[in-house]
Structures are given as C-alpha cells and as structure tokens.
C-alpha positions in Angstrom: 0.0 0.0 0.0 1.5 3.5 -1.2 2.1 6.5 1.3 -1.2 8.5 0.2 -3.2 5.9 0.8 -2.0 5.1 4.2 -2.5 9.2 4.9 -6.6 8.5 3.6 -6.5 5.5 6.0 -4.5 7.8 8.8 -7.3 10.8 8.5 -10.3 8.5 8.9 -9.0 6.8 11.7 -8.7 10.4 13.1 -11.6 11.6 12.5 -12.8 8.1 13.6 -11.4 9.0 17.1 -12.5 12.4 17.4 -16.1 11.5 16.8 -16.4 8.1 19.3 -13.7 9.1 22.2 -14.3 12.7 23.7 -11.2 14.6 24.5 -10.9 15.0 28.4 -8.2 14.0 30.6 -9.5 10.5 30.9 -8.7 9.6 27.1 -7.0 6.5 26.9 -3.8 6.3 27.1 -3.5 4.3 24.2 -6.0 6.3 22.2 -3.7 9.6 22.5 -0.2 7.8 21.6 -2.3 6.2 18.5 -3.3 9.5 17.8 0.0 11.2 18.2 1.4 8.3 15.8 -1.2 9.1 13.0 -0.4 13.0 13.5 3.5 11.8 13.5 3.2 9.5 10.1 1.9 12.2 8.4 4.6 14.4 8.8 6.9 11.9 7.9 8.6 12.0 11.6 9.1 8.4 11.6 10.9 8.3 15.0 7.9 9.8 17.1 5.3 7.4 14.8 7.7 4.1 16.1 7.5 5.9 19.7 3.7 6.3 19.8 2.6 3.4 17.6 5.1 1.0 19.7 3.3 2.8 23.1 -0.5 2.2 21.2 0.7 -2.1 20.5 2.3 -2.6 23.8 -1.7 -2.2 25.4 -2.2 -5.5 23.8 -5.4 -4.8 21.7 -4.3 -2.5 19.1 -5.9 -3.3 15.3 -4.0 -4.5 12.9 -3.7 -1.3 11.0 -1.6 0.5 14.1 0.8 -2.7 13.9 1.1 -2.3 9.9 1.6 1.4 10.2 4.3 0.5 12.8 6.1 -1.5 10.6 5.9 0.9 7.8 7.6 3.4 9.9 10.2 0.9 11.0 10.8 0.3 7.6 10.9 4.3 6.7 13.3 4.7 10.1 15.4 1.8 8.5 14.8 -0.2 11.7 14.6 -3.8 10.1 15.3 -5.9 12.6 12.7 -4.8 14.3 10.3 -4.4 11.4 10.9 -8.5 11.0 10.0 -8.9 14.7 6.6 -6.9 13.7 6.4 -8.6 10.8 6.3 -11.9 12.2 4.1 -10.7 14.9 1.6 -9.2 12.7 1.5 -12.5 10.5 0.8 -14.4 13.9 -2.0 -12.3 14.9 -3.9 -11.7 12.1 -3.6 -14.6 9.3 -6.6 -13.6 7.3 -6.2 -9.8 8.1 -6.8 -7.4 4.9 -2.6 -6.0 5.1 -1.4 -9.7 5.9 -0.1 -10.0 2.1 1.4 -6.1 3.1 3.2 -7.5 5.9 4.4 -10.9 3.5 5.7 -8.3 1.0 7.5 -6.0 3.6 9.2 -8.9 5.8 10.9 -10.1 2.7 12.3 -6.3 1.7 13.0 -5.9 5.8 15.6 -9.0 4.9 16.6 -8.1 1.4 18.0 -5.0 3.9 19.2 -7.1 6.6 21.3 -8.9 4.2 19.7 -12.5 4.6 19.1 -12.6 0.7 18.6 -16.2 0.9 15.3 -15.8 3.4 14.3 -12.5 1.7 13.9 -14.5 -1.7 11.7 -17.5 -0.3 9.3 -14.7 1.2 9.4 -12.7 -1.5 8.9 -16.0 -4.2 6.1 -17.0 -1.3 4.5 -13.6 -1.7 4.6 -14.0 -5.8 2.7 -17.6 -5.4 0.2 -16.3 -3.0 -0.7 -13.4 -4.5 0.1 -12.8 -8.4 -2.7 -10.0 -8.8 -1.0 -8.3 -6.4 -0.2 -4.2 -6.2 2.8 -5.2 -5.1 3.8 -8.0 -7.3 6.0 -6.1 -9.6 8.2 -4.7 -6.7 8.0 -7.9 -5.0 9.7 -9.2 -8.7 12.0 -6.0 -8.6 13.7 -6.9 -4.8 14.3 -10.8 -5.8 16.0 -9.5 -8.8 18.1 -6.9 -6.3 19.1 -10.4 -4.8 20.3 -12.2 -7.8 22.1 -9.2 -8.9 24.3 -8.6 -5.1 25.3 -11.9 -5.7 26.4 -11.1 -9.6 24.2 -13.9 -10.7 22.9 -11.6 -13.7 21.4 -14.1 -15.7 18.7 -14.9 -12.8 18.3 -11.0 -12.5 17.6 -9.9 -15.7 14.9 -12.2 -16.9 12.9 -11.0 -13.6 14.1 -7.2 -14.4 13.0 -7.6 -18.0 9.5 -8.9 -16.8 9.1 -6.0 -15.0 9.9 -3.9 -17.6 7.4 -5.9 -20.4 4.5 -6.4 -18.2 4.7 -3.4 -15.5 6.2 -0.7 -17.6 3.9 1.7 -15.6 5.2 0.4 -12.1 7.4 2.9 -9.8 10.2 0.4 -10.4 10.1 0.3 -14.0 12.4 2.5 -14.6 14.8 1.1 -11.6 14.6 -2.2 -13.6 15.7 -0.3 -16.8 18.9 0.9 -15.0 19.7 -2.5 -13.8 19.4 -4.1 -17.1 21.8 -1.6 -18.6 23.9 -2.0 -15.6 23.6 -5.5 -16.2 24.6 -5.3 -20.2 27.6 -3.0 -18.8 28.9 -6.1 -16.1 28.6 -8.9 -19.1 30.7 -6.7 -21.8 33.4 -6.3 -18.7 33.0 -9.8 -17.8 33.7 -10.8 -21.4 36.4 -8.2 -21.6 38.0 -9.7 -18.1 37.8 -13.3 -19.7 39.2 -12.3 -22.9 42.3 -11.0 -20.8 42.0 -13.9 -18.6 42.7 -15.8 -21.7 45.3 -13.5 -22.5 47.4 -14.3 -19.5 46.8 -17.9 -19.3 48.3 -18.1 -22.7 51.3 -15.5 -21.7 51.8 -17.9 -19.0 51.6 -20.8 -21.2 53.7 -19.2 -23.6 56.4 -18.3 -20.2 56.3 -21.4 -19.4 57.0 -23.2 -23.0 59.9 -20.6 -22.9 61.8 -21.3 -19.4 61.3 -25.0 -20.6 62.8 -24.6 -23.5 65.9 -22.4 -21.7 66.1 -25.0 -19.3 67.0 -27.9 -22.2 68.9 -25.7 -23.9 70.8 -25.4 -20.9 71.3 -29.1 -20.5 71.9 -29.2 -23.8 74.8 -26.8 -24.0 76.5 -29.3 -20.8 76.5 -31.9 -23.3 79.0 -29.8 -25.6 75.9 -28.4 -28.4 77.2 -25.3 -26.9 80.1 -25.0 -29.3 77.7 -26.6 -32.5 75.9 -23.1 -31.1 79.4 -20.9 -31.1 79.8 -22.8 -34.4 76.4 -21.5 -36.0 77.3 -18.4 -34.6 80.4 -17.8 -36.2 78.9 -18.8 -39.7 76.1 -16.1 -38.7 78.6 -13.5 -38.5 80.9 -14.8 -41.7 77.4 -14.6 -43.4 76.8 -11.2 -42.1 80.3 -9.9 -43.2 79.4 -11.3 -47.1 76.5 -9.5 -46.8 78.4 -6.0 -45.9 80.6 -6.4 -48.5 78.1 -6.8 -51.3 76.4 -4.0 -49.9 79.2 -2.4 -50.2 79.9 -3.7 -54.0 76.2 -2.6 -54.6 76.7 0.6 -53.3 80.0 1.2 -55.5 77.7 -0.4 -58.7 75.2 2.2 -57.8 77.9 5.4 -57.6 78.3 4.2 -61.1 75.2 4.3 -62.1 74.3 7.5 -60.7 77.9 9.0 -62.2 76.8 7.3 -65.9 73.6 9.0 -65.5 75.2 12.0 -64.6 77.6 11.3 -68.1 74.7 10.5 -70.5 72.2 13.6 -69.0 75.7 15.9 -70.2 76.1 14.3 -73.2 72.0 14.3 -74.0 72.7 18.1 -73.2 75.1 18.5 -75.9 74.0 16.5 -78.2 70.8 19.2 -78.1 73.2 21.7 -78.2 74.6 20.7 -81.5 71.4 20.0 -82.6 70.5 23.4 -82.1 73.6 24.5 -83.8 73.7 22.0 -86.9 69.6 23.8 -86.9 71.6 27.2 -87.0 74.1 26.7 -89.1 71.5 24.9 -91.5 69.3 28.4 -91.7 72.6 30.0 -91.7 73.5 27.8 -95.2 70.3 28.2 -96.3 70.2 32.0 -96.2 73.6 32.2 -98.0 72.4 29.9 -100.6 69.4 31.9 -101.6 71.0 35.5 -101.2 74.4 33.3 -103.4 71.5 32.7 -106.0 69.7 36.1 -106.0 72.9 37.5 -106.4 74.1 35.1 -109.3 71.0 35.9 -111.0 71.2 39.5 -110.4 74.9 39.0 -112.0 73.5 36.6 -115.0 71.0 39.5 -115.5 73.6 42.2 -115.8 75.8 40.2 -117.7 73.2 39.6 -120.0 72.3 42.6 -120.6 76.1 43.6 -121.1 76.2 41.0 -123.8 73.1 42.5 -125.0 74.1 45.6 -125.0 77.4 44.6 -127.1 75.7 42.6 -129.5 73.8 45.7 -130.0 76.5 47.7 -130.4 78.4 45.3 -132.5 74.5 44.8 -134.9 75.0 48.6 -135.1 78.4 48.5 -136.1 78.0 45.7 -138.9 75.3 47.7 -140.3 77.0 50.7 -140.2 80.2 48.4 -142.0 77.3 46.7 -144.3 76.3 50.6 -145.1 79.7 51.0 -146.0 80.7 47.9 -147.7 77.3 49.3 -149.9 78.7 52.9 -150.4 81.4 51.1 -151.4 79.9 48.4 -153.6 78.5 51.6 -155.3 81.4 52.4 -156.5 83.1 49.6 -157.6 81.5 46.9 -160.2 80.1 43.8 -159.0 77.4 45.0 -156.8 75.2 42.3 -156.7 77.4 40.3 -155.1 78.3 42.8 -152.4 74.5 43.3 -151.8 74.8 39.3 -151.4 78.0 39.6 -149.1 76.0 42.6 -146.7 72.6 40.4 -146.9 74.7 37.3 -145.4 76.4 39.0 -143.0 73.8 41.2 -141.6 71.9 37.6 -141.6 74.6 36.3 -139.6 74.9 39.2 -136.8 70.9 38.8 -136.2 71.4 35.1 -135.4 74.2 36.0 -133.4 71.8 39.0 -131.5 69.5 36.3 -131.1 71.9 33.9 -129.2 72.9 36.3 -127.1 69.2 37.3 -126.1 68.7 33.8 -124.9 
C-alpha cells in the first residue's frame, strides 16, 4: 500500500477517534499515543510514529492497522530488525487480516535490507505464489532480482528485471529495472572483456612457461658440448653477415656508377641538343647564304646579260654601219650584186648572233 493511501487510511481513523472518544483528561492512554502516531506519520517523523505506535501495540489490543503502520515506519526509520520482529508478529495475529499479504511483502524487503538474501527471496517468491494480482507483485519481482544481482548472478536478474519492464512498464520500479538491465549489459561486456584477458594471461603464461622450458634444455643441452655446435652457427652467422656488408658495399660502388653514368649521358643528351641546335643554325645559316648566293648570281647573269646585249647591239649597229659602207662602197666599184649578197649574209649572220645572245 502506497504513502497516500495510508494518509486516507490515517485521516479516517482520526476523524474516527475524534467522533467516538471525547477529549478529556481521561482519554486512553492508548487512544492519545495512536493519535499522536497518525499525526507523526503524516509528517513523515518516523521516529515519534515508532514511539507512539510502539506505546499504542504494547496495550495488547491494538488493530492490525496500528501494527502495519508500525512497521511501515520501522521500515521508513530503517529499523529492520525490528520491522521482522513486527512482521512476524503481525503475521501471527492476524492470518486472514486485509494487510497480511502487506506485511508478507515487507518482511521479505526488511531481509533483502538485513542482508539475509537467501530468506528475503523465499518470502518474497512466497509472496509471488500467493498473491500474483497483487499491487505489489512487480516490486515484490523487482527486490528478488536486487538479490540475484548482489550476488552477480545476472542471468537470474535480468529475466525478472525484464518482466518488469514488459509487463509493468507503468510500475514505480520500472524504470529502476531499466537501470539495472543496462547495468547489467555493462557487467557482461566487462566480464567478457576480463575473460578475454584472462585468456590473455593464461596463454602469456603458457607461452612463459614453453619458454623457461625450453631455456632449461637448452641449458642441459649446452653441458653436453651443443654449446660449441651453437658458437659454431654463430660464427657462420657472422661470416654470413660480413658477405653481406661487402656486397652491400659492391652494390653501393655499382650504384655510384650508375648515378655518375647517369650523370655522363644527361651531359652528353645536353650536348647533343646543343649541337642539334647549332647543326639547326648553321643549316638556316646555309640556307640563307644559298638563296642570297642565287639572287645574287641571277642578279649577275642578269647584268651580264644585258652587257652582252648591250654589245651585240653595239656590235649589230656597227656591222650595219660596215654593211652601209661595204654598200657605199659596192656603189662604187663593179660587181654589186654580189656585195649586196656579201651585206645580206652577213647582216643575216649578226641577227642570229643577237638572237643567241638574247637567250
């Protein structure tokens, strides 16, 4: 039964009080230190509610709600031991009373608290059996899990915390169980991470082990004289490793020549493109001189040409001016039809010559 409720069931027996006992200095004793305990529960002062509902019991006839309210606050005071006394008291007395399953369900948690996980479980699995409807089933489930998981035994744990958290989701301890299970898939990754390095070592020490075993018949071994077969191996090591220096060596000598070659054939690729460049020059060069050679033998063919033009003009001119003479001439003397012959021929021959000459 939740706190509010028990402050409903605290106010009626008040006013319950009030109307059937009137207040005079003969109240019961008993009546007052009950009342004092209601007013004290209320106000959450559990140690004056244990004081006056402890004084309200001890008269011998109080019902069974003053002994369930006294346990409640034994259990809010954190007074367990004596809240299992009560407990078993109130179980005793009233067997079929309407907060016996109440008391069932808080003896078990008063032992959960007490430590005695073993007796809290049976009361609280008792409980479950008894009384599966219960309001308190769920956190009866919740504080057997809170067993199984003190003593690490998750697997027990989290099938009751996941019940909780399928079929109670709107119970108070939902959300508790929710922690626990991710609590819970926390511990199992470190537990899988501690076996993993449990492994780990067990092999290292395996592996230790194999080794010092090993050192230890080498050991014997090396008293029966496979020491020196050792020294021997050894000594072949190190001739080995001096062959090896020296090729390096040799390599690195082979490798000085290859980078100097290099070297050689990048200066010799360089002038080689140098006289390329050149031999391109000095081609341009030829070329140049060739055609200004040829303009200029064609500008002297030209003027010779016309030189000899020129003369065969001058010498045409002078032939006719001899054929005008050799006429004048032939004028005088007899026989001019054959000088007229004589001039045409040789006039004829100084045109073919002028013509030559033009070509």
């Amino acid at each position: 039964m939740n706190r509010s409720l028990f402050a409903v069931v605290c106010g009626c027996l008040v006013l319950f009080l009030f109307l059937v006992s009137p207040v005079s200095a003969e109240t019961d004793v008993a009546d007052m230190a009950l009342l004092q305990g209601y007013d004290a529960f209320l106000n959450e002062d559990w140690v004056s509610s244990l004081f006056f509902f402890r004084k309200a019991v001890s008269s011998g006839n109080a019902p069974e709600e003053t002994w369930y309210m006294l346990i409640l606050s034994e259990m809010f005071a954190e007074d367990y031991e004596s809240a299992v006394e009560d407990c078993n008291t109130f179980v005793a007395n009233f067997p079929s009373g309407e907060y016996y399953s109440f008391a069932l369900y808080q003896r078990g948690r008063a032992l959960y608290h007490l430590n005695r996980k073993d007796e809290s479980v049976s009361q609280l699995t008792e409980f479950c059996h008894l009384y599966p409807d219960h309001e308190l089933y769920a956190p009866a489930l919740f504080w057997i899990a809170e067993s199984f998981f003190d003593e690490y035994n998750y697997s027990a744990s989290k099938v009751l915390y996941e019940r909780i958290v399928s079929d109670f989701p709107r119970d108070a301890k939902a959300s508790e169980a929710e922690e626990r299970l991710r609590a819970i898939g926390q511990a199992e990754r470190e537990e899988k991470l501690l076996y993993m390095l449990k492994v780990t070592g067990e092999e290292y020490l395996a592996a230790k082990e194999e080794y010092e075993r090993e050192l230890s018949l080498y050991r014997s071994e090396d008293a029966l004289g496979l020491h020196d077969h050792l020294q021997q191996r050894t000594k072949e090591v190190d001739q080995l490793n001096t062959l090896v220096d020296e090729l390096q060596l040799k390599n690195k000598a082979q490798q000085d020549l290859i980078d100097e070659l290099e070297n050689k054939n990048r200066e010799l690729q360089i002038t080689a493109e140098e006289a390329r460049r050149m031999a391109t020059d000095v081609a341009s060069a030829a070329s140049k001189a060739q055609e200004e050679a040829v303009a200029k033998a064609q500008q002297e063919a030209e003027a010779k040409a016309a030189e000899e033009v020129a003369k065969a003009v001058e010498e045409t001119a002078r032939a006719k001016e001899e054929a005008a003479e050799a006429a004048a001439k032939a004028a005088e003397y007899s026989g001019l039809e054959e000088l007229k012959a004589k001039a045409a021929e040789l006039q004829r021959l100084l045109e073919e010559k002028s013509i030559r000459s033009q070509k």
